[in-house]
N, C-alpha and C positions, 0 to 999 in steps of 0.2 A: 436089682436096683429099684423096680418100679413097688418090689414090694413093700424093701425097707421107707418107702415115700408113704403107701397105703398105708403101714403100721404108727408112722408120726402123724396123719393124719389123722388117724383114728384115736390117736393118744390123745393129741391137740382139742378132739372135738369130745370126749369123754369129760376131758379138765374141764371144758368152758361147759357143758351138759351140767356137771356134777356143782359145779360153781352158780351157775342160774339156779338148780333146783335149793341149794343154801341159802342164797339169796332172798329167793321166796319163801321159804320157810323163815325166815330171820322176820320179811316183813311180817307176815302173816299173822307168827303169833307176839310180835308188838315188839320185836329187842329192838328195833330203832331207834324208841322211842329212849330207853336209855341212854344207848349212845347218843345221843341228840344231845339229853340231858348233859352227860357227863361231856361231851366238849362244850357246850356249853361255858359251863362250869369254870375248865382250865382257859381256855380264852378269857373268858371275865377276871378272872387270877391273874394272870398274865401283864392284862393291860392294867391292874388295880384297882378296878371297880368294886370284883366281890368278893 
């Protein structure tokens, strides 16, 4: 029992590892800056401004 707990935890903590280092790499080399852009974008669509 105590192992299959170690094994999800180690899973749990791999996901959220692997998810940070995506993250950081997203900011790093600038993709936010699109998304940014592009909700932007649909938001302004939406309410009818642009």
């Amino acid at each position: 029992m105590d192992s299959m707990i170690n094994v999800r935890n180690m899973i749990r903590f791999l996901g959220i590892t692997i998810a940070l280092m995506l993250i950081t790499l997203g900011i790093w080399t600038g993709g936010y800056q699109d998304i940014l852009n592009k909700a932007t974008h649909i938001c302004l669509e939406c309410i009818g401004i642009g």
